[in-house]
N, C-alpha and C positions, 0 to 999 in steps of 0.2 A: 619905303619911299618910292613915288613913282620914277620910270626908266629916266620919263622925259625931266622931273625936273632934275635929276643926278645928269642929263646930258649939258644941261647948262654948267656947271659944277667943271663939267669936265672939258668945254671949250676948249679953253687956250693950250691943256695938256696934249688933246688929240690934235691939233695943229702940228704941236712937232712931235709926237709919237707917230703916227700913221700918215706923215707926207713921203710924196717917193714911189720908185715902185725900182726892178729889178737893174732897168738901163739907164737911169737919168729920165729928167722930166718924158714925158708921151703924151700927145695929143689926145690921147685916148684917155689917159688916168683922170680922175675925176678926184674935186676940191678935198680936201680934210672935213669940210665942215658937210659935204653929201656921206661922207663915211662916215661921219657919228649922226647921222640921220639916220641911215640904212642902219645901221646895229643897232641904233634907239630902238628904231622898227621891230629888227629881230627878236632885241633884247625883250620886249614887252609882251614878244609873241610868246616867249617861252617860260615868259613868268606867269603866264597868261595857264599854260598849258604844266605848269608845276614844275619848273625846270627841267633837273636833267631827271627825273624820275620819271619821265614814262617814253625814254632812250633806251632802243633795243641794242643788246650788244652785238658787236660788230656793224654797227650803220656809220653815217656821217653824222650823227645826233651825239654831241658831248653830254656824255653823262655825268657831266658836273656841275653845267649850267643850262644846257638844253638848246644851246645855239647849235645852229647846223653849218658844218663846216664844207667848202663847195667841193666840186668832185674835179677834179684836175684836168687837165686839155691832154686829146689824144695824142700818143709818142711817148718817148720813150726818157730816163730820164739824163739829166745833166747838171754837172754844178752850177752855172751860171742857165738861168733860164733863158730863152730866146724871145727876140722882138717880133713885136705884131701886136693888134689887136685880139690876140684870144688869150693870149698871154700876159698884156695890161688887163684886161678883165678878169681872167682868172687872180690878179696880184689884190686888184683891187676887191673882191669877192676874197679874198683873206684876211684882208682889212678889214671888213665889215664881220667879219665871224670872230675877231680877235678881240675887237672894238666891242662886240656883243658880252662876249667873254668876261673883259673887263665889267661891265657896267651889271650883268647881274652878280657876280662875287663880291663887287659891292654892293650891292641891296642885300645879297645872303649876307654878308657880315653884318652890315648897320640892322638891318634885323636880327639878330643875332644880338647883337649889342643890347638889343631895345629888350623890355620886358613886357614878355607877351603870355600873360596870362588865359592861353586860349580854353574857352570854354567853362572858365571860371568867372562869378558876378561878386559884386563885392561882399562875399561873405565870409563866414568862417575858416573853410577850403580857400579861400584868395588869401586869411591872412594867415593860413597853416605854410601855406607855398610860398608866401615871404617872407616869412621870416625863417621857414628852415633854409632856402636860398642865401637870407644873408648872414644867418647862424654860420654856416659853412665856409662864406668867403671870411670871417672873421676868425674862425678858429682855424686855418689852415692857409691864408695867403693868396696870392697869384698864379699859382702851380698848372693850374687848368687848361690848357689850350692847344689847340690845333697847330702842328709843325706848318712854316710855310703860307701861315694864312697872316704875316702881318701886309702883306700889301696886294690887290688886283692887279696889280701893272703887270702884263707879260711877263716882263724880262726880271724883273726882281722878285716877280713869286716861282719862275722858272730855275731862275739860281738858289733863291732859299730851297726849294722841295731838293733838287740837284746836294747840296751843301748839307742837308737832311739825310741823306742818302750815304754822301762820299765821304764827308768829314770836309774840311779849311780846303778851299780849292785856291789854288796856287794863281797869280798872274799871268798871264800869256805872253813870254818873254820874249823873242828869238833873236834878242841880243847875245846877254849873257848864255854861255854855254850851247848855244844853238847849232844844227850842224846845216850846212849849206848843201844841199841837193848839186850833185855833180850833174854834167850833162858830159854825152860822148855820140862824137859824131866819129864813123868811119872807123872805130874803135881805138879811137884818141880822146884824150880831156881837153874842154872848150871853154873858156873865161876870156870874157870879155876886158883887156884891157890896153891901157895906152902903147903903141907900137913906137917902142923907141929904136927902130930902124928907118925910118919915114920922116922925114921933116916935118916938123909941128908936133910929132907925136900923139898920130891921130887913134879914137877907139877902134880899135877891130878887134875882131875873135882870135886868141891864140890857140892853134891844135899843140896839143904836147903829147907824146906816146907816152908808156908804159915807163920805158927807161928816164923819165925827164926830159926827153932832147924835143925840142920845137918841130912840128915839120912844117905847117904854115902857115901862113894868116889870111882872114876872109872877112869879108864887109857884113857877112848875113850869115843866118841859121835859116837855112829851106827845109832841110831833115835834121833827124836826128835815130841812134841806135835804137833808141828805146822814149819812143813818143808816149806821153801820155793820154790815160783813157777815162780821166774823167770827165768829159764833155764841154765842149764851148768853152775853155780856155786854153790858152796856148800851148799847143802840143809838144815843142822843144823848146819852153822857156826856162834860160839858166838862171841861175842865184837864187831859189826859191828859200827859205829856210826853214828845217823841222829840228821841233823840241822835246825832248822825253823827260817827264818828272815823276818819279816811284816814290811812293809813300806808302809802306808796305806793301798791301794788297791792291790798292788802287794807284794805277797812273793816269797823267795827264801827257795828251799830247798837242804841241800847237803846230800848227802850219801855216806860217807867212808865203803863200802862193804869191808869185812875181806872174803876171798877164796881161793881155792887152784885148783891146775890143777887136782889133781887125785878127789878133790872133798869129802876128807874124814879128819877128825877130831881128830887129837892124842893130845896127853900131851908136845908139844911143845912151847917155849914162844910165839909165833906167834901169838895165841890164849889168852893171858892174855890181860883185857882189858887194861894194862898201856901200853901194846903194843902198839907204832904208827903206826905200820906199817899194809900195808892193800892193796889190791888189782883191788880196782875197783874205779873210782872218777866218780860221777854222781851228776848234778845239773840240777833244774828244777825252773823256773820262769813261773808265773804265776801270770795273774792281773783276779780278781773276778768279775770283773764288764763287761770284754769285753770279755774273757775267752779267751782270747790270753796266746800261752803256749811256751815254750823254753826249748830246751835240749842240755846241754854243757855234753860229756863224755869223758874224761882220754882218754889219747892214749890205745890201747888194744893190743901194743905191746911192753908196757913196762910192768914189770913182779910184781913192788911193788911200791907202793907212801908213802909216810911220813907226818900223821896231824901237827906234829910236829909246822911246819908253815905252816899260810893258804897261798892258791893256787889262783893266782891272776885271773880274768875272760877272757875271750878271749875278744878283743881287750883291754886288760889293763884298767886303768881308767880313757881314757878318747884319746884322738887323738895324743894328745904330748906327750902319756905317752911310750917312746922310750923301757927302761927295761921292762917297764911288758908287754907291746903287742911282743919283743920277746920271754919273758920266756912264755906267756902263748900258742904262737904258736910251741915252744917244746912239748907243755905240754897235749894239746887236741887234740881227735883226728880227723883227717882231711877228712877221710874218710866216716864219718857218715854211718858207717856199722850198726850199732845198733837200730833196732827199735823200742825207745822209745816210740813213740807216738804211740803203737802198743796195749801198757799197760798199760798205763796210758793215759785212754781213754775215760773215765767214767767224761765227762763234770769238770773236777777239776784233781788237777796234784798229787792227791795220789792212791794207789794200796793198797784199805782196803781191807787185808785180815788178817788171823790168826797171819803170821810170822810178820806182822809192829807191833806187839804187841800194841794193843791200845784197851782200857778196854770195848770198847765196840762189838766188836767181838771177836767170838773164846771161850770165858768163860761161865762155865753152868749156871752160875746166874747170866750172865751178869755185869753189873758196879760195882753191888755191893759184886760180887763174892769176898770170903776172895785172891784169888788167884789174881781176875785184879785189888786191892787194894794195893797187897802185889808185887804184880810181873809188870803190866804195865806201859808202857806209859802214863796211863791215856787218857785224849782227846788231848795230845801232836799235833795231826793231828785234829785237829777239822772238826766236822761233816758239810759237806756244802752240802745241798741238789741241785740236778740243773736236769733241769726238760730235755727232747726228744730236746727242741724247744730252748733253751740258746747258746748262741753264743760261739763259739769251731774255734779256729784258729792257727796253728801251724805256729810259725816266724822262718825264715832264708831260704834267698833264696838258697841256696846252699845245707842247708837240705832239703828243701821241693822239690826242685828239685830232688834229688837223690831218695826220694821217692811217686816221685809224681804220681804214677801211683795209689799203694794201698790207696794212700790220700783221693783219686780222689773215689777211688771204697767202702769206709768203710760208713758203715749206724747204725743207730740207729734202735731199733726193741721193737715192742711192743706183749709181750706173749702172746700168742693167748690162753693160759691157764689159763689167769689172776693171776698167782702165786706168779708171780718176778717181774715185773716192777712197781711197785705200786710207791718205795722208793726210784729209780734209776736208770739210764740208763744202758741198755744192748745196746752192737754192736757187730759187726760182726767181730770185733778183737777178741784179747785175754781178752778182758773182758769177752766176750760171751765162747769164743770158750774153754779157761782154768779154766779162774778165777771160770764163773758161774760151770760150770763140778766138781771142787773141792769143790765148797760150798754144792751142791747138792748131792758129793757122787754117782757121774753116770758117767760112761765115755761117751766122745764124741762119737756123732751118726751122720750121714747123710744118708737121706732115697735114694738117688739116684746120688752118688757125681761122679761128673767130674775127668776124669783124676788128674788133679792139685790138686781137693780136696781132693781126694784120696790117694794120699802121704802124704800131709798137715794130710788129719785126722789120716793118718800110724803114722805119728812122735807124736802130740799128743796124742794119746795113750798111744807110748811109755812114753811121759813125765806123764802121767798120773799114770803107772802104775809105775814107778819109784819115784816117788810122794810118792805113797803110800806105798813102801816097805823102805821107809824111813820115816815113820809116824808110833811111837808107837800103840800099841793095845791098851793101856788106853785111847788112846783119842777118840777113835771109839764109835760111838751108843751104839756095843755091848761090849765094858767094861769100866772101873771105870768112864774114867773123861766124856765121852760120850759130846765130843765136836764135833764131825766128823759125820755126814754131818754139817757145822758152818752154814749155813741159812735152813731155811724151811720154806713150803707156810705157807703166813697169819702171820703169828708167825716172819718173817724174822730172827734176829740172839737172838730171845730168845728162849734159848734152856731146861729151867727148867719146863716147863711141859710136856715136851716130846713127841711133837707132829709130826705127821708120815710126811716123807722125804715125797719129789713128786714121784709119783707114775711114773713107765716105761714108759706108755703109754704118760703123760703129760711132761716127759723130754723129749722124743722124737721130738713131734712137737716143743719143745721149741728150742731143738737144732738144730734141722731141721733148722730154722730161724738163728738161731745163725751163722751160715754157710753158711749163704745168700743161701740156697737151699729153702726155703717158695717162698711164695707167699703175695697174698692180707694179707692172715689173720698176716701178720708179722707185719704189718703197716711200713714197712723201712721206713727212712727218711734220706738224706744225714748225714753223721755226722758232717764234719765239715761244716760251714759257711761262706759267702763271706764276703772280705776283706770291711769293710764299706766305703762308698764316705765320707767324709766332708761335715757335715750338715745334715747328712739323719738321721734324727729321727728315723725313721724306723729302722735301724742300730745302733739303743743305740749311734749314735754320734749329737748330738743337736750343737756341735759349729758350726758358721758360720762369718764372714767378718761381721761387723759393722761399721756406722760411715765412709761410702764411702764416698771423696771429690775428687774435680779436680781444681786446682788452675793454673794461669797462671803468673810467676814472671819475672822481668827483668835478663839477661843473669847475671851468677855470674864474677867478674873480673878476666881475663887471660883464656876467651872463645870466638872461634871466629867462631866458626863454626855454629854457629846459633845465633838466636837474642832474645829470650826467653828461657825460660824453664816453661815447665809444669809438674808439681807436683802430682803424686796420689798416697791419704793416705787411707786407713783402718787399721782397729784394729780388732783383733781377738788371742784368746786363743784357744789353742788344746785343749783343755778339755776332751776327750777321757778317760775314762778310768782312772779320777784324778792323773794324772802322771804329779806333778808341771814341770817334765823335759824333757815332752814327747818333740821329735823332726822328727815326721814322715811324716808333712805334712809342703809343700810350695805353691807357687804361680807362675801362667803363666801369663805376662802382655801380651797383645795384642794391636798393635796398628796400625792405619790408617790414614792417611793423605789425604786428602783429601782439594780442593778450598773453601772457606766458601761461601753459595748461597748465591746471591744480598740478597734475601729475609730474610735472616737470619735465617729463620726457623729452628725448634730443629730437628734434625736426626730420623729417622725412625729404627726399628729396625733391616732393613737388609741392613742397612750403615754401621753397626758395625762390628769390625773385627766379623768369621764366630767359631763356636763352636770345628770344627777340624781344623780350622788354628790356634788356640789358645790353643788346644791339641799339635800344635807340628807337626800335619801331615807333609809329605814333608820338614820337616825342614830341612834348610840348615846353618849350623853356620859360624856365620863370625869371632867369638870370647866368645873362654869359652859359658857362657848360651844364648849368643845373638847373633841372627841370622835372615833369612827370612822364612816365612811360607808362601807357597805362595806368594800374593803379598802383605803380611802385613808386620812390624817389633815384632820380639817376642823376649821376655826375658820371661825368664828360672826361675822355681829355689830359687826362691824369699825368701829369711828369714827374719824374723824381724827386724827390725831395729839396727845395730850395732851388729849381729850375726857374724861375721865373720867367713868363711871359716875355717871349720875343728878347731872349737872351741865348747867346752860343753855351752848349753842355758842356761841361767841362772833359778833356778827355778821360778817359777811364777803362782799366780793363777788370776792374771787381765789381763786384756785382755793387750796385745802387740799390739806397732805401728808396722805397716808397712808402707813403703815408699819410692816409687822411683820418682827421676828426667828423665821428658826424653827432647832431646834437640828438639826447637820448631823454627818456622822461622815466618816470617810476613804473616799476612794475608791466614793462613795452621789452618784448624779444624782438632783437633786430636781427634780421636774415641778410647775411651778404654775398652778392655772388662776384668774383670779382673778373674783369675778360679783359685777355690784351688784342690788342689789334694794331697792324700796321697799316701805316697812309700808302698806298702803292703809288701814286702821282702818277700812274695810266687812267685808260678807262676804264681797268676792274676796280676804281675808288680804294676800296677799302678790303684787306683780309682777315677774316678773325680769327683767333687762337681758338682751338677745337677743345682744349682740355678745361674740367670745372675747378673752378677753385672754390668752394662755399664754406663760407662761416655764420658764426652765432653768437650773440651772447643775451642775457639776459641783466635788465635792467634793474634790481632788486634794492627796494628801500627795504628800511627798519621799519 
């Protein structure tokens, strides 16, 4: 089907999917209905050009669909994007690559759908390929298909791959059980509430010390101990709230961020923590074991959300869940403007710094400081150390598309000063570039920056220094609570014996590397990780296919198209990552037909369908996952047993049947090779299992 008439089709959905942009309406953002024109555009260009197949890895070209994703505005980054028109252009220039996204995944599927007997005329071979196509669907069911491909929409094909991956992902609560982010100013706790010492009993700020006792009250927050550093929202704003949910090996964490556009702090209810209301919705998933991470964030053009009730996950909970895959496609946002994985980047999905309030940074005596006793978090975020070398993978194709370029370019670094990396990873994001710069109390440096760095380091500064004129004098080295610089060599974040900050000369080269301007002495290492094959040890994935057989039964009754059927079963569990509900990896049957020799002899191994015919190469479908590859028969796709299409897997920690029927004739040796592969939902698509599994059997009448 062509782009243009699927844009029709899709009218009234792209009106409210891609209106908006990061601040409220802008004169500069342009209609809904010029944004499915523009990705019509693109869309066509790239169907035009084979999609994402002739996308080099590592470009802005998605190599899933072959839309090209726009290249970012110069600077540096932040949670809340800034206003202006380079900025409305770049949102909108997201739009149209999103929109493109959408529109050929549907034409790949409705072609997909369709039967496309390429290269075949109506003859013999056209009615050999259909009817073993639907011999197939007949003796074996619905079982066939692609994780995550029942819908194009952004956000519900972002949550099915996501929920493929993690297992039931939880709602984003920060009602129930949530903990409210302290704030402290002067090294006192700050909550905003009614002063019933004052007539009327008006809102203001109460300070209360360590011991409980009040010392005063104030109409505004201008600083704060421990400002926050994630950009463009309000550097000392109280009642925020964070949530942690452990489900074995994978947690979920949500973040109801409390902010304002001007970015400043009064005596408004807005600011009481019984306040629901709040302006930022962030969630992050994370499995510990394979360090695969996920970023779901709030639309950035709606103005307030309400904890009130939790906020269902992108793709809903689960494929038929009709209500919640469309409220949460209102609800998140489409455009993955936001560089999560920019900052929380440090091998684990938190950003320990001062403002997460957590007892063990940021306090002069540490844990047992009367203040991180009295005032934190505690280890709410629990400490997980993960070393240069632990496996780091960012899930969603659609996000990591959009950002696939910086993905592609972010590294791991080791101090060439021996100061900082002892405890933790540093990279060439804003771990390096912010976070380390605020612990250390030195502004960002590069000994020789590029153009591009060059702005980048202009704008970090500026957040630097803005940073800082939002951070009390008490909390500085040089007065009372002397939390400021929060790390120091050797000593990392114990600060009670007061040992001296790194010295100019040793930030320098530090940062120098931070900046990907070093060299050898930085030790880079890519940061993130490949998507692991099925079975590679190597890879932290050990499952593999068990308990191969090949069987040969009599035709079952009301089959006429052949006179046997042959059987082949394995057994295997995803094991990955102990995700009883992972659903990211299937199976490609291969098969060949072939005369059985007088001699009978067993097949050799280059009898067997071949390694890229059973990848799929040249495949041509005759229906849904089954098709020709070259000159073999392929089926696609393969799920366990009694998985049916766009259904949740049941959980499971034993190993699963697999099994399919294929249709067999007299006196015909079928050769099967069988491959697992995993969906990555990057831009490495797809990973295949390295090891062979081949069978055989022989077709034998009387």
């Amino acid at each position: 089907m062509a782009v243009r008439e699927f844009a029709s089709i899709l009218g009234i959905v792209a009106v409210i999917a891609f209106a908006g942009g990061s601040n409220g309406p802008s004169q500069y953002m342009p209609q809904p209905v010029e944004i499915l024109r523009l990705g019509s555009r693109m869309a066509d260009a790239a169907l035009g050009r084979g999609g994402g197949k002739v996308c080099q890895q590592g470009s802005r070209c998605d190599v899933w669909t072959g839309c090209i994703a726009p290249s970012p505005p110069p600077g540096s980054t932040a949670k809340v994007l800034p206003q202006g028109r380079i900025y409305d252009r770049y949102l909108r220039d997201l739009q149209v690559f999103q929109a493109c996204r959408e529109m050929v995944l549907s034409v790949m599927k409705r072609q997909k759908s369709d039967v496309q007997l390429v290269g075949l005329g109506p003859d013999r071979a056209t009615l050999e390929a259909e009817s073993f196509e639907e011999a197939v669907r007949r003796l074996n069911g619905d079982f066939f298909w692609e994780p995550a491909s029942a819908s194009s929409n952004v956000i519900s094909r972002f949550g099915d791959e996501a929920r493929s991956v993690f297992g039931p992902i939880p709602d984003a609560d920060c009602a129930q059980g949530a903990k409210t982010i302290p704030l402290e100013v002067e090294g006192n706790l700050v909550e905003l509430k009614p002063n019933a010492g004052k007539t009327g009993h008006p809102l203001e700020f109460e300070h209360r010390d360590a011991a409980g006792k009040v010392v005063k009250w104030t109409k505004g927050i201008q600083k704060c101990d421990k400002p926050s550093l994630a950009g463009n929202v309000t550097y000392c704003g109280p009642s925020s709230r964070l949530k942690r949910v452990v489900k074995g090996s994978v947690e979920w964490l949500f973040l109801c961020r409390k902010s304002t556009t001007n970015l400043l702090v009064g005596s408004i209810p807005y600011w009481e923590q019984s306040n629901p209301k709040f302006a930022l919705l962030g969630t992050i998933g994370f499995n510990s074991l394979t360090g695969e991470i996920v970023f779901f964030d709030g639309r950035k053009d709606r103005s307030e959300f309400d904890w009130s009730s939790p906020f269902v996950p992108p793709g809903g909970h689960s494929y038929s869940d009709r209500v919640g895959r469309a409220s949460a496609e209102a609800l998140y946002d489409q455009t993955f403007q936001v560089q999560c994985y920019a900052c929380h980047d440090n091998k684990n999905p938190y950003v320990i710094n001062p403002h997460a309030q957590q007892a063990r940074v940021g306090y002069f005596g540490g844990k047992d400081d009367p203040r991180a006793v009295a005032f934190s978090l505690g280890d709410y975020l629990p400490e997980t150390p993960r070393n240069e070398r632990a496996p780091f993978r960012v899930i969603g194709s659609g996000y990591t598309s959009t950002h696939n370029v910086k993905l592609g370019r972010a590294k791991t670094i080791r101090d060439p000063t021996g100061n900082c990396t002892a405890c933790h990873t540093l990279t060439t994001q804003i771990t390096g570039r912010r976070f380390a710069a605020d612990a250390a109390a030195q502004e960002p440096w590069i000994s020789k920056p590029t153009w591009a760095q060059a702005l980048e380091l202009r704008d970090e500064k500026k957040k630097y220094a803005r940073v800082g004129i939002r951070r009390t004098d008490w909390a500085l080295r040089s007065g009372a609570g002397k939390i400021h610089p929060w790390m120091v060599p050797g000593n990392g974040n114990e600060l009670s014996a007061l040992p001296p900050a790194i010295s100019s000369a040793d930030w320098r080269r530090l940062s120098n590397c931070l900046w990907d301007a070093g060299g050898a002495e930085c030790g880079y290492r890519p940061l993130y990780t490949p998507c692991p094959a099925p079975g590679s040890k190597s890879q932290g994935d050990g499952s593999a296919p068990t308990d191969t057989s090949i069987a040969v039964f009599p035709l079952p009754l009301g089959e006429s198209e052949a006179t046997h059927v042959v059987r082949v079963r394995w057994r295997y569990l995803n094991g990955y990552g102990n995700v009883p509900q992972r659903d990211d990896v299937r199976f490609n049957v291969a098969v060949k037909s072939t005369a059985i020799p007088l001699s009978g002899e067993p097949p050799s191994a280059g009898d067997y369908p071949g390694l890229d015919e059973t990848k799929g190469q040249d495949f041509a479908v005759t229906g849904g996952e089954v098709g020709n590859s070259g000159a073999i028969k392929l089926i696609q796709n393969i799920s366990y047993f009694g998985h049916s299409r766009f259904t949740e897997p049941m959980p499971s920690t034993d190993l699963r049947d697999f099994r399919i029927d294929l249709p067999a004739k007299c006196n015909r040796r079928y050769l099967v090779r069988i491959l697992s592969k995993r969906f990555c939902f990057d831009q490495s698509i797809m990973a295949y299992g390295t090891t062979d599994h081949l069978l055989y059997a022989d077709a034998l009448c009387d």
